[in-house]
Biopython code that builds the backbone (N, CA, C, O; Angstrom):
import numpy as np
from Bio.PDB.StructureBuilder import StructureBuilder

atoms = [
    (1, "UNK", "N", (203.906, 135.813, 130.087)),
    (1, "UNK", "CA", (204.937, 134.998, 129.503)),
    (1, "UNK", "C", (206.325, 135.554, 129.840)),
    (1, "UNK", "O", (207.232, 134.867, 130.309)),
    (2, "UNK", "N", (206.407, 136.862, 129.558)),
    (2, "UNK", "CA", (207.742, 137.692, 130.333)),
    (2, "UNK", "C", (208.303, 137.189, 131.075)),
    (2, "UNK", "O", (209.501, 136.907, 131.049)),
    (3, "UNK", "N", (207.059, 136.856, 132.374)),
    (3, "UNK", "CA", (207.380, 136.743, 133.491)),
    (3, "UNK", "C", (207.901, 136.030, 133.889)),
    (3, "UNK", "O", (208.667, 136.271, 134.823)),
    (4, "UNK", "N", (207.736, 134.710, 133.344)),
    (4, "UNK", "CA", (208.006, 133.428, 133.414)),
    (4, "UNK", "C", (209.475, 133.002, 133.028)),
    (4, "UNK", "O", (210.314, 132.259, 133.538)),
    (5, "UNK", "N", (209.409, 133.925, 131.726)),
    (5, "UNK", "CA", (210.797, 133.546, 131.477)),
    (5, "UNK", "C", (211.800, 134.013, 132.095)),
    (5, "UNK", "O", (212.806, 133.320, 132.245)),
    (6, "UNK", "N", (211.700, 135.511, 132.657)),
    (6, "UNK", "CA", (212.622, 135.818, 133.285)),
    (6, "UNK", "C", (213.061, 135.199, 134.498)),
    (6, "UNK", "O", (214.232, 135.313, 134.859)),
    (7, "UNK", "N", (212.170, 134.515, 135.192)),
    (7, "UNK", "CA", (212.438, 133.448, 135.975)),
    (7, "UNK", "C", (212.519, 131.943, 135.807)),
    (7, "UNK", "O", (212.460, 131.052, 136.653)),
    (8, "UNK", "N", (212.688, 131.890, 134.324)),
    (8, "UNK", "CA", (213.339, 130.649, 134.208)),
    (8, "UNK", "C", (214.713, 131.167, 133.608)),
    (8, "UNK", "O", (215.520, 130.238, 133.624)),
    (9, "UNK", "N", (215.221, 132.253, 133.120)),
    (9, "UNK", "CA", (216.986, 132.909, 133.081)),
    (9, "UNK", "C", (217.412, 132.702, 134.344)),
    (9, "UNK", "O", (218.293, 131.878, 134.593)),
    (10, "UNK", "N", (216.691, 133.603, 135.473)),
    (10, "UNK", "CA", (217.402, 133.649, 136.767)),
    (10, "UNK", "C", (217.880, 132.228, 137.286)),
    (10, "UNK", "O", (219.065, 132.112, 137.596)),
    (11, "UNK", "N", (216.631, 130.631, 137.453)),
    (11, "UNK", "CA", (217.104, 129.889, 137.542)),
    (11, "UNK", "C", (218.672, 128.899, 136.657)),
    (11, "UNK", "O", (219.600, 128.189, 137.045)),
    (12, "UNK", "N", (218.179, 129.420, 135.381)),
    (12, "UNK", "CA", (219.239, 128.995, 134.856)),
    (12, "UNK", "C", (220.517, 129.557, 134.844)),
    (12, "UNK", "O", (221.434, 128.992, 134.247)),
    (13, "UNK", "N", (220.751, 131.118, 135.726)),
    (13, "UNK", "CA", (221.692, 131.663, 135.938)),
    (13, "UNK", "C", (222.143, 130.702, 137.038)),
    (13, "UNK", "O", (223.085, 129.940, 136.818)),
    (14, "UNK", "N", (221.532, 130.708, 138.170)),
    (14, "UNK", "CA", (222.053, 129.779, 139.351)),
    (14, "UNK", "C", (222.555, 128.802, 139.409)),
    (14, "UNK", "O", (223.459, 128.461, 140.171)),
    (15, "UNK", "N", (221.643, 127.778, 138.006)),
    (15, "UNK", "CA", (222.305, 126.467, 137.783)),
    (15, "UNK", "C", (223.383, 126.521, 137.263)),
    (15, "UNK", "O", (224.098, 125.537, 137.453)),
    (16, "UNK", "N", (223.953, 127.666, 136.405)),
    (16, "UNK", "CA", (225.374, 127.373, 135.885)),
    (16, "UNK", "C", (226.030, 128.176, 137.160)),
    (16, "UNK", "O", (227.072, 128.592, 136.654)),
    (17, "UNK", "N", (226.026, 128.449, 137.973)),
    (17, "UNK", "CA", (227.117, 129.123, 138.893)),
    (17, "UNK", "C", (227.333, 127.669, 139.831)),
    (17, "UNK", "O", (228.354, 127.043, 140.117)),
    (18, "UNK", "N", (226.229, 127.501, 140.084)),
    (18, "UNK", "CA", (226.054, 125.976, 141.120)),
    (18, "UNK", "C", (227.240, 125.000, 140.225)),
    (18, "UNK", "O", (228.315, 124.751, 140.769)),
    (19, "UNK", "N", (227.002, 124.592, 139.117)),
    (19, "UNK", "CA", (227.434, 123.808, 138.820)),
    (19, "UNK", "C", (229.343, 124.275, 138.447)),
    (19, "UNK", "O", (230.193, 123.385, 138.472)),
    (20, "UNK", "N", (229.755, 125.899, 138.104)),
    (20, "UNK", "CA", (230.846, 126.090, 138.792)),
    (20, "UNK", "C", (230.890, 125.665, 139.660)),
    (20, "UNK", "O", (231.929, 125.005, 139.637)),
    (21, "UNK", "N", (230.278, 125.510, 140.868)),
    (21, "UNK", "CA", (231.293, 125.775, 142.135)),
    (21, "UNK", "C", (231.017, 124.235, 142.069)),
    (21, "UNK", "O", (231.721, 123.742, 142.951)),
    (22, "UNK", "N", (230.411, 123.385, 141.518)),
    (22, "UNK", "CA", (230.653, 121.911, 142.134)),
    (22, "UNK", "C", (232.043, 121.333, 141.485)),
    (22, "UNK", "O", (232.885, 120.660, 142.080)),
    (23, "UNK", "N", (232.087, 121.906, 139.653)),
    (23, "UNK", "CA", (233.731, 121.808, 139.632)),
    (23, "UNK", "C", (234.721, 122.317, 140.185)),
    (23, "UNK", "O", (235.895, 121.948, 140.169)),
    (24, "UNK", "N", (234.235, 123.192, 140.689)),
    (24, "UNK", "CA", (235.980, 123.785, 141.367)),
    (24, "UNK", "C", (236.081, 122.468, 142.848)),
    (24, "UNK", "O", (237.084, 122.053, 143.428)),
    (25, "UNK", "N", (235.041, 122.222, 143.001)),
    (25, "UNK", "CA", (234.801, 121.116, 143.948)),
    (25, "UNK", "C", (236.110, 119.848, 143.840)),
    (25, "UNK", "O", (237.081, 119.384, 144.438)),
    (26, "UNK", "N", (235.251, 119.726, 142.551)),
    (26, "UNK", "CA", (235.518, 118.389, 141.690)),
    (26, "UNK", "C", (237.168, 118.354, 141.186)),
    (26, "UNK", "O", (237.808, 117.347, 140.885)),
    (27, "UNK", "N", (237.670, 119.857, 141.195)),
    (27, "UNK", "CA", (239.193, 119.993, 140.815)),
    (27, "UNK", "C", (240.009, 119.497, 142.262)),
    (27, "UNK", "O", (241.145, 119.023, 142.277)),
    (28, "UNK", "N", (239.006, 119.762, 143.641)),
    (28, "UNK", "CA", (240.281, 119.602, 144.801)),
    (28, "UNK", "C", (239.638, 118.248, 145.099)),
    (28, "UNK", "O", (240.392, 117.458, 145.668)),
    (29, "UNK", "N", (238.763, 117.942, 144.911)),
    (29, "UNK", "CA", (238.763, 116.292, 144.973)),
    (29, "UNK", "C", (239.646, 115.436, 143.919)),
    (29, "UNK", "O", (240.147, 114.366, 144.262)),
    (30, "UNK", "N", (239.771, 115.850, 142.907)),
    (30, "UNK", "CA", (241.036, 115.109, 141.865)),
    (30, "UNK", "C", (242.141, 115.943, 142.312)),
    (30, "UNK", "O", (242.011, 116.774, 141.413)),
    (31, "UNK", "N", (243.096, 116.370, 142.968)),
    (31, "UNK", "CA", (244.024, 116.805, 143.439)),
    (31, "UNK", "C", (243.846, 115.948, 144.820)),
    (31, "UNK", "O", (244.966, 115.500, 145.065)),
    (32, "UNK", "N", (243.304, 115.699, 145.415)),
    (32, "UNK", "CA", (243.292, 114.815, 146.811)),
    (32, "UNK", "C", (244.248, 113.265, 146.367)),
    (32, "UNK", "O", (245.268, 112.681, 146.733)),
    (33, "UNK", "N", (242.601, 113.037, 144.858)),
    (33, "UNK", "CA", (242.767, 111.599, 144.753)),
    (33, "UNK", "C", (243.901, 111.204, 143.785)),
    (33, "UNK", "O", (243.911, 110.074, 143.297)),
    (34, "UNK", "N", (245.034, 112.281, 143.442)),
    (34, "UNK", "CA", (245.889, 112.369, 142.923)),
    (34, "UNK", "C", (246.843, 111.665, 143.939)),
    (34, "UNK", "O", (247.235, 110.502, 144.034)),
    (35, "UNK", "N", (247.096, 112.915, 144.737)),
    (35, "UNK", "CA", (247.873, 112.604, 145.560)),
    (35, "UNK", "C", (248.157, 111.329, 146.998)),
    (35, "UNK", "O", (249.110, 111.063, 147.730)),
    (36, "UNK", "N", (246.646, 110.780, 146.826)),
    (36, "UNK", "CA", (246.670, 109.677, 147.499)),
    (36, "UNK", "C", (246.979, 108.318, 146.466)),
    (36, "UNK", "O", (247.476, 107.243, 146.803)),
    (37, "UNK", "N", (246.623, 108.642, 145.421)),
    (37, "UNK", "CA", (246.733, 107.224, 144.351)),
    (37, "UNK", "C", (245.797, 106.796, 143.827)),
    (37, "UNK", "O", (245.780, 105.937, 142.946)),
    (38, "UNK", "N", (244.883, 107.358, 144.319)),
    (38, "UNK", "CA", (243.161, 106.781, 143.973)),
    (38, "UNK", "C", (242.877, 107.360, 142.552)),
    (38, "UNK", "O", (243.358, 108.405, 142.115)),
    (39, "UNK", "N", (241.906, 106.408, 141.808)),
    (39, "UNK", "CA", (241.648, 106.510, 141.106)),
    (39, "UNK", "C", (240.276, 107.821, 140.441)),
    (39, "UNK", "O", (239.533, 108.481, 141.167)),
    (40, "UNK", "N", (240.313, 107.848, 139.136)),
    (40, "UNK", "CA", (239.341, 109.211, 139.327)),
    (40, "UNK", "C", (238.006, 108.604, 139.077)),
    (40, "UNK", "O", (237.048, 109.377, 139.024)),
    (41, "UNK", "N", (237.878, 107.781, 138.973)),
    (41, "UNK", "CA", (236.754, 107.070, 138.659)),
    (41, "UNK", "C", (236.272, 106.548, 139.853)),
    (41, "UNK", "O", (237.049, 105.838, 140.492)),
    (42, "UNK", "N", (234.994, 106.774, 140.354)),
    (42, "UNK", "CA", (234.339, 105.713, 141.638)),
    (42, "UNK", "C", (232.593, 105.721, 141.593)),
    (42, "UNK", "O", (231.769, 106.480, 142.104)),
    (43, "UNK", "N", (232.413, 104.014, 140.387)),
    (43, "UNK", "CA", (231.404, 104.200, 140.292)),
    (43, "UNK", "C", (230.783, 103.585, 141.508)),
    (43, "UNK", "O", (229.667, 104.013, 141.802)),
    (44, "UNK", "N", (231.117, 102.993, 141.991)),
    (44, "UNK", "CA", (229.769, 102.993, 143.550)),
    (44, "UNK", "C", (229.457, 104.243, 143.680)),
    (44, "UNK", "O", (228.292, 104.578, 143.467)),
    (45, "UNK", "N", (230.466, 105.237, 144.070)),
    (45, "UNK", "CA", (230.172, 106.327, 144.610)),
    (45, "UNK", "C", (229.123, 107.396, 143.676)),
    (45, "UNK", "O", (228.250, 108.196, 144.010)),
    (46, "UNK", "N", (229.617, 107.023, 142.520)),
    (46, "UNK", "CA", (228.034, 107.720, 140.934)),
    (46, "UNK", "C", (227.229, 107.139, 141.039)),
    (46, "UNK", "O", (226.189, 107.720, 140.729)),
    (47, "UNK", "N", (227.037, 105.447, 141.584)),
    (47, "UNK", "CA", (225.642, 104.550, 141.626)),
    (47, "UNK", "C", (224.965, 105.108, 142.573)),
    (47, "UNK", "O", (223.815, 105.531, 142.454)),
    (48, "UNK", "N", (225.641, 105.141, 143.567)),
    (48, "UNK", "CA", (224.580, 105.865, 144.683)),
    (48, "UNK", "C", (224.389, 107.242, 144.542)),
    (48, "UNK", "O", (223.220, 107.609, 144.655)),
    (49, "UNK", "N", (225.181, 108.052, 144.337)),
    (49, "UNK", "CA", (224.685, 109.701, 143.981)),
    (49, "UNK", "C", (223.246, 109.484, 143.318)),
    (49, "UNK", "O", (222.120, 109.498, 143.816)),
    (50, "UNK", "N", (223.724, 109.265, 141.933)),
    (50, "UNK", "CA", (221.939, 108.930, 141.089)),
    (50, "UNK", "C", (221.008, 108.252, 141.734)),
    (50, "UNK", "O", (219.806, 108.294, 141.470)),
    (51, "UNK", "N", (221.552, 107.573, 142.644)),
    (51, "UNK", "CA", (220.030, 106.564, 143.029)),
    (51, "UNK", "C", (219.277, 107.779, 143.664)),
    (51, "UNK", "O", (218.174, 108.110, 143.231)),
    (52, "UNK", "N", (220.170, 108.749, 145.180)),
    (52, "UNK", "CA", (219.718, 109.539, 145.819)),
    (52, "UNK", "C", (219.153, 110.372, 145.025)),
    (52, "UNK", "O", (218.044, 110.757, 145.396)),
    (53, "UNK", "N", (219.560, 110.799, 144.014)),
    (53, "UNK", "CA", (219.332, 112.164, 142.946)),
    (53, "UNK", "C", (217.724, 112.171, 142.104)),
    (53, "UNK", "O", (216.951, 113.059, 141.741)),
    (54, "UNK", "N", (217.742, 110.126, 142.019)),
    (54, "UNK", "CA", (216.546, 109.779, 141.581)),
    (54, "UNK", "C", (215.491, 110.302, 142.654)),
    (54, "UNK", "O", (214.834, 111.292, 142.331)),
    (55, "UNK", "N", (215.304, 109.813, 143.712)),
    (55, "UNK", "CA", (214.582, 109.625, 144.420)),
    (55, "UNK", "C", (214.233, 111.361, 144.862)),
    (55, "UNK", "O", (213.156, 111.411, 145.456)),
    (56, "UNK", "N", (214.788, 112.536, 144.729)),
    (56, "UNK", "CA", (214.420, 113.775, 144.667)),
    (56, "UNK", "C", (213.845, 113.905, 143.585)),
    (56, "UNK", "O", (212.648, 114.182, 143.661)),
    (57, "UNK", "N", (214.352, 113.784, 142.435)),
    (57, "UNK", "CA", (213.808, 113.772, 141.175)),
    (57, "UNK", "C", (212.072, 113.477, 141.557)),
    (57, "UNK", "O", (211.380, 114.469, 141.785)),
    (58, "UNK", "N", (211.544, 112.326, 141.600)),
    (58, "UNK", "CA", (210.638, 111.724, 141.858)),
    (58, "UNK", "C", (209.381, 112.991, 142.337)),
    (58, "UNK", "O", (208.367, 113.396, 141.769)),
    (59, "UNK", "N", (210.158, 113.398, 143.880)),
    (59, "UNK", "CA", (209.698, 114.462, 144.743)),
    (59, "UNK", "C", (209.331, 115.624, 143.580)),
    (59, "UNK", "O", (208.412, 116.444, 143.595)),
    (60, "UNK", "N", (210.284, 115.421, 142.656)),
    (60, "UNK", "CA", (209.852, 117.119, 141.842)),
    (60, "UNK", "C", (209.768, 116.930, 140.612)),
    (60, "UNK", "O", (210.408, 117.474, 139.713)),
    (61, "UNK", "N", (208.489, 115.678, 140.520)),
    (61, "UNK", "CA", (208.197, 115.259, 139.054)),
    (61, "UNK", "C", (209.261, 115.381, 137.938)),
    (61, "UNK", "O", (208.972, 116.046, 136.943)),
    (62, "UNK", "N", (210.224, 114.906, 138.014)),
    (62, "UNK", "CA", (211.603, 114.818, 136.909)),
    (62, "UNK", "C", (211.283, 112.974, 136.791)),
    (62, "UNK", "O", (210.571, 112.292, 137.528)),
    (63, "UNK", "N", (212.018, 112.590, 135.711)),
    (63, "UNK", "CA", (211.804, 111.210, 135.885)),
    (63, "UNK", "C", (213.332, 110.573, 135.493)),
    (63, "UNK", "O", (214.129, 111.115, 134.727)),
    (64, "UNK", "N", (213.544, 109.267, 136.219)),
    (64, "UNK", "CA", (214.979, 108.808, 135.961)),
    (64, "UNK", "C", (215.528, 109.148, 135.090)),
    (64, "UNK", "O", (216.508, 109.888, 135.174)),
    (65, "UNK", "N", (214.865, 108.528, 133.576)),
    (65, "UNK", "CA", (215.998, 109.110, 132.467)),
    (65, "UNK", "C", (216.663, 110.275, 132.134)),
    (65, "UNK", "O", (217.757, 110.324, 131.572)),
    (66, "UNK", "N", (215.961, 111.252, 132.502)),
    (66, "UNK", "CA", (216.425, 113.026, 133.126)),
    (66, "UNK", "C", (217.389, 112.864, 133.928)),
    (66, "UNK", "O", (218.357, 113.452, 133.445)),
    (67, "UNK", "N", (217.697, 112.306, 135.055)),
    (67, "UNK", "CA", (218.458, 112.430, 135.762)),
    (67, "UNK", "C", (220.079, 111.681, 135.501)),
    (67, "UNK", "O", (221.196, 112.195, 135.544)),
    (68, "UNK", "N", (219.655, 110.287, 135.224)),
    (68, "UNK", "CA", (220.448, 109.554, 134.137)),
    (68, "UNK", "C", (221.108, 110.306, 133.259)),
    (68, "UNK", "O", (222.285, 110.571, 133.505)),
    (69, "UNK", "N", (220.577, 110.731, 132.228)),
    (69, "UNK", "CA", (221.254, 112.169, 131.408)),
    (69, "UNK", "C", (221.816, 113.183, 131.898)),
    (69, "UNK", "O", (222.972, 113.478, 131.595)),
    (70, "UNK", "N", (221.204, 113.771, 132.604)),
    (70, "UNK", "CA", (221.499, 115.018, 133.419)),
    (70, "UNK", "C", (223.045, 114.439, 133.747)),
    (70, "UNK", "O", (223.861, 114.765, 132.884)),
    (71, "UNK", "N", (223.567, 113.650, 134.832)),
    (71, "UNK", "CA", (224.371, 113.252, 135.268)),
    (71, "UNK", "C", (225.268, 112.766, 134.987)),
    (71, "UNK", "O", (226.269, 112.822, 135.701)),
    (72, "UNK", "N", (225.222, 111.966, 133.583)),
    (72, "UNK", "CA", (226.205, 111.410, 133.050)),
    (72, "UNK", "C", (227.055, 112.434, 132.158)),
    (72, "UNK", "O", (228.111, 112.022, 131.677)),
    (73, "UNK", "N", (226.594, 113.905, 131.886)),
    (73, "UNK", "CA", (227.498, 114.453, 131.378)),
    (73, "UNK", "C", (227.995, 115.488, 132.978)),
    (73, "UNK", "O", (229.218, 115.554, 133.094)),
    (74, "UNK", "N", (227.399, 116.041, 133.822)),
    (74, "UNK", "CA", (227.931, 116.373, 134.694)),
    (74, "UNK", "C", (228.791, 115.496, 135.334)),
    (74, "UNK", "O", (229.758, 115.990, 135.914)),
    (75, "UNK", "N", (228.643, 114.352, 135.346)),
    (75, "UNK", "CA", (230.002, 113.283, 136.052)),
    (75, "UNK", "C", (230.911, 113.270, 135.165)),
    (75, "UNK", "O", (232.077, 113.381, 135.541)),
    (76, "UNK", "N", (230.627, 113.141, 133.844)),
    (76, "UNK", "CA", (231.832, 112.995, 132.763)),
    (76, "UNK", "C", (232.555, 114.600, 132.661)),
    (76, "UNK", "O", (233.735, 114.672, 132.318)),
    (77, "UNK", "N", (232.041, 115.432, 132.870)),
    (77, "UNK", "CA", (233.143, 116.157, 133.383)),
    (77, "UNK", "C", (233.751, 116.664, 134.457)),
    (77, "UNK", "O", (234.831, 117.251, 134.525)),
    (78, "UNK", "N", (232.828, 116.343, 135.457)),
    (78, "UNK", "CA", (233.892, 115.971, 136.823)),
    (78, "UNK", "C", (235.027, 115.558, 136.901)),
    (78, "UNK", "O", (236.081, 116.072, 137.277)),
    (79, "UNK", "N", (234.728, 114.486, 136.481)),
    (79, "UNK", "CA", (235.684, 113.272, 135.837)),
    (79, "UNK", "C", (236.922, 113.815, 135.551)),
    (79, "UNK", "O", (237.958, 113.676, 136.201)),
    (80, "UNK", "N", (236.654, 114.766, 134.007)),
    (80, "UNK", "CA", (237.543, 115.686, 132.834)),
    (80, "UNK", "C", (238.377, 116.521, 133.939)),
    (80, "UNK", "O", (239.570, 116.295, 134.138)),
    (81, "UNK", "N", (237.788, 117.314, 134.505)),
    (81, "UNK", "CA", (238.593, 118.071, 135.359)),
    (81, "UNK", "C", (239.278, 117.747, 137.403)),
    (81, "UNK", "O", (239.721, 118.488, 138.281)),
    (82, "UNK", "N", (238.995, 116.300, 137.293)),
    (82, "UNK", "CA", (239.577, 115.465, 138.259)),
    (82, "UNK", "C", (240.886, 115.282, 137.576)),
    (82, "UNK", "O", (241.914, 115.790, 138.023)),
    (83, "UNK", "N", (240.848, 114.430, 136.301)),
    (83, "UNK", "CA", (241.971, 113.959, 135.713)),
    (83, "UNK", "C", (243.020, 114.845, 135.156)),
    (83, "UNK", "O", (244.022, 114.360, 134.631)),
]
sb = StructureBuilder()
sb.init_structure("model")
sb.init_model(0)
sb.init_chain("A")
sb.init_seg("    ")
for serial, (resi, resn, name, xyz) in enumerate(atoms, 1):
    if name == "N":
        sb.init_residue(resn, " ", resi, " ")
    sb.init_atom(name, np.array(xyz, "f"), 0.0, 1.0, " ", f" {name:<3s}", serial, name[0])
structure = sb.get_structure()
């Protein structure tokens, strides 16, 4: 059981560093779309992320509504720190 868990910390160490670096991402993409005029919002561009995101999901037994969730608070603060 140890074992296990300690390798489910390590993963969950990765996932929060990953998901730093996708905001610091997400800060020079809202500084782009600042400075061009664009808006911070682009849901085509979230419709299709999730669709793709689904369809891995699938691959690694997760199921839509997971991902659905998952995403809607990682986009909503994308979002937060775009704006």
């Amino acid at each position: 059981m140890q074992d296990y868990r300690k390798k489910i910390d390590e993963i969950d160490q990765k996932i929060i560093t990953l998901l730093g670096e996708r905001m610091d991402l997400a800060k020079k993409i809202g500084k782009f779309k600042k400075e061009a005029g664009m808006p911070v919002e682009d849901v085509n561009r979230e419709n299709k992320l999730k669709d793709e995101l689904k369809k891995l999901a699938k691959q690694n037994n997760l199921s839509d509504k997971f991902v659905d969730r998952l995403y809607d608070v990682v986009l909503d603060e994308a979002r937060g720190v775009q704006g």
